[in-house]
N, C-alpha and C positions, 0 to 999 in steps of 0.2 A: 186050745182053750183050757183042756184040762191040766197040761202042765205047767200052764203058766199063771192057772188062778190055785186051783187046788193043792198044785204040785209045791207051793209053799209052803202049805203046813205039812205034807208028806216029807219033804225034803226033795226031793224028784227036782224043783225046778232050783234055777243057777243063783237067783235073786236073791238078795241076803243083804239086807242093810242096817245088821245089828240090831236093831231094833228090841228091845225086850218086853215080859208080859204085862211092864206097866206103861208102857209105852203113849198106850191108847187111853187110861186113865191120866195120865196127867194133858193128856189133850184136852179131856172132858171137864179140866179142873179149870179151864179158861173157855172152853166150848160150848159148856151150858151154864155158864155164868146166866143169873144170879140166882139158879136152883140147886148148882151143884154138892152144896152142903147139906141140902135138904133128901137130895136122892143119895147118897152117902149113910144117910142116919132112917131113910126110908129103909134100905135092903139092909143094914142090922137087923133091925127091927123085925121086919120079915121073915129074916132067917132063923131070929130066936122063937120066933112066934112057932114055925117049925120043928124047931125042936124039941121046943117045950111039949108040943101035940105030937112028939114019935113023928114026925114025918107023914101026920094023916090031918088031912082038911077036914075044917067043919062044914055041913052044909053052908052056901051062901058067901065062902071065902074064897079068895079070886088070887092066883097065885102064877099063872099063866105071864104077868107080865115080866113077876120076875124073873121066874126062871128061863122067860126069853129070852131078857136080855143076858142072864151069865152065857147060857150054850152060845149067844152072837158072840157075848166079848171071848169067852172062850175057844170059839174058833179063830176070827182077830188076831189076838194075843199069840195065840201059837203059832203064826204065818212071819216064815224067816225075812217077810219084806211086808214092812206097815208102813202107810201114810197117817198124816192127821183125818184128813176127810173119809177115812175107812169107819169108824165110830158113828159117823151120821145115822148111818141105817136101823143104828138101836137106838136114835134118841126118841122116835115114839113110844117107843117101852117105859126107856128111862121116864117120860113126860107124863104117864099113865101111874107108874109107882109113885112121881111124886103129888101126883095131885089127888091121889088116895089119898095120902098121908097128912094134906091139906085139906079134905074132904074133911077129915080126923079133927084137925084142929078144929073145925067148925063144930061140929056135930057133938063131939065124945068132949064129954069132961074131964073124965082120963086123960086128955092131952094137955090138958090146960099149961100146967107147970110146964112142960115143952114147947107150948106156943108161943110162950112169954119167953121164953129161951130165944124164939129163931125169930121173935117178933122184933129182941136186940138185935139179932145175927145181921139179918135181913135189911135191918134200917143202916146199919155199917156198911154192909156192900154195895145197897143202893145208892150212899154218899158219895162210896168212891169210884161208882159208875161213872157219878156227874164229875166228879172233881177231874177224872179221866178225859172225859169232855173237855172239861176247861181247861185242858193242860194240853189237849191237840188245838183249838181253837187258836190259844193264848202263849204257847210255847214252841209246839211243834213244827204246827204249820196256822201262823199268826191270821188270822181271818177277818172280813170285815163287818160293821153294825149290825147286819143283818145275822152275823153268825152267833155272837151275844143277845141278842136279843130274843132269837132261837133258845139259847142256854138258859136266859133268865126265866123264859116261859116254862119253859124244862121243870125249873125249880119251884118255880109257884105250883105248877102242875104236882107233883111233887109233897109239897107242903100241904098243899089243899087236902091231899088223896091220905097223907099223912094222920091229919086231923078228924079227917071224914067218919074213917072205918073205925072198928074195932079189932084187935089185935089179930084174930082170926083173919079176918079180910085184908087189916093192914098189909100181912106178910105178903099176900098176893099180889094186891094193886100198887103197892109201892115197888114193889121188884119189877111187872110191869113196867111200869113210865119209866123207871131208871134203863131197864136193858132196849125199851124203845127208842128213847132217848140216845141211849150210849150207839146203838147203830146206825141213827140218823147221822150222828159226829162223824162216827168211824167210815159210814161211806159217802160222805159229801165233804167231809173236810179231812179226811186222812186218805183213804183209799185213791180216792179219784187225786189228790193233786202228786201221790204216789206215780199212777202212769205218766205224771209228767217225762219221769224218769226212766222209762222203759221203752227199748227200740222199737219195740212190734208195733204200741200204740201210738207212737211216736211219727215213725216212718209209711206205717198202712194208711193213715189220710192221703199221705203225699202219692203215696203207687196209685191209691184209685183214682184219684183228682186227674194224674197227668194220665193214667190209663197205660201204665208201661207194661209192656207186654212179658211173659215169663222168662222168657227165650233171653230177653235182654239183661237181663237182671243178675247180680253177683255179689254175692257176700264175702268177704275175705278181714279174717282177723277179726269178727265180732263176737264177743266174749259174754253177751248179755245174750239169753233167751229170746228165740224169734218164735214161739208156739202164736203169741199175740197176733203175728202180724195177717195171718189168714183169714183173722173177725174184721183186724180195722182194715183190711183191704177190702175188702169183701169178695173174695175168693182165694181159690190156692194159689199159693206162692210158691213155686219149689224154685229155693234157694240154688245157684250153681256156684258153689267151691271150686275155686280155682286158684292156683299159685306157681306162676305171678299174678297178677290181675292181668284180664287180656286189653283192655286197653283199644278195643274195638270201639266205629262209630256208633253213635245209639246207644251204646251200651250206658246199662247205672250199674255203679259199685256203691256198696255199704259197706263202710268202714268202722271204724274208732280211732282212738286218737292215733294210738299205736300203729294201726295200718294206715292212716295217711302219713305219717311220719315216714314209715319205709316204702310210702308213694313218691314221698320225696325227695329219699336217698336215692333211688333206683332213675330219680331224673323222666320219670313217667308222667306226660303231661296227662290234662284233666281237666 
């Protein structure tokens, strides 16, 4: 355990997939969409505020989140093997820094002139949340009344909340509805008709339905990810590799196109 988590940033472990120290930043630049710009211009801020104080806190100043999150992303960052979903672990912090900053806008007059800055920002990316929306619905993967009519509400929702508030709040509640909005889309009409296309989720209704036993079971020549198939089956699967296919009775082979094709050079019934 130690060399294979720690042993990253050490160099100790073998794992190495280029990755570099912005790596994990431009995940965050899509990951915490639609704050992103706001915890950007939060940790400026922070840091000069720092500075400007010698590196010494006033009573009542809270500083704790920041410098969480650089020691998280700075350990991160230096590990010779990163994923996107590695960054998650400091999005409470990040979520804490920005909503101080938001706290700010409300409260401090001081902020005004920046409010009105990300009051515009805000209302831009919120737009193109929804337009994102309409563009998996309407493009991607074409949906039906019920998925429009979803959107439209969206948008009124949207409009209302637009109107409601004052710039302070707008920046919040707008960004709200849009990124709620945007992952209603993204996992009812993009994500989900995505597994249409994927073997695990694909093939695991059919193993548990017929209730095929493991023993029986053979993958040969499948080129797409089987991690899936142990949820939709509802237990372990261990796959048996085999080449040729053994062509016993009972037996299921998972193929693709590729492997049925040299199922059928080889003249191997089925």
């Amino acid at each position: 355990f130690w060399t294979q988590s720690f042993g990253r940033i050490t160099g100790a472990s073998s794992w190495d997939n280029g990755a570099g120290p912005f790596f994990l930043l431009n995940t965050m630049s899509w990951a915490f969409l639609p704050w992103i710009l706001l915890f950007l211009t939060a940790m400026a801020m922070n840091f000069w505020t720092l500075v400007r104080q010698r590196a010494r806190l006033l009573p009542g100043q809270e500083w704790l989140s920041t410098g969480g999150f650089l020691l998280t992303y700075l350990a991160l960052c230096t590990s010779h093997y990163q994923l996107p979903h590695y960054i998650l672990v400091a999005f409470p912090l990040a979520a804490v820094v920005v909503a101080k900053l938001l706290v700010n806008f409300i409260h401090d007059e001081q902020y005004r002139r920046l409010c009105r800055v990300f009051a515009s920002i805000q209302t831009v990316i919120s737009l193109l949340l929804l337009v994102a929306a309409l563009a998996i619905i309407s493009y991607i993967f074409p949906a039906g009344w019920f998925a429009w009519s979803l959107w439209v509400v969206a948008v009124l929702l949207w409009i209302l909340t637009f109107f409601r508030y004052r710039q302070g709040l707008r920046v919040i509640w707008i960004s709200v509805v849009s990124i709620v909005a945007a992952n209603v889309f993204l996992t009812h009409y993009f994500y989900y008709p995505l597994l249409q296309f994927q073997a695990g989720s694909q093939v695991g209704p059919f193993i548990r339905e017929q209730n095929i036993p493991a023993e029986h079971l053979w993958a040969w020549r499948v080129e797409d990810p089987l991690d899936a198939i142990h949820f939709y089956s509802q237990r372990v699967v261990r796959m048996n590799y085999f080449y040729p296919p053994p062509g016993m009775k009972d037996d299921y082979l998972l193929m693709m196109r590729q492997g049925l094709n040299s199922l059928d050079s080889l003249h191997r019934p089925y």
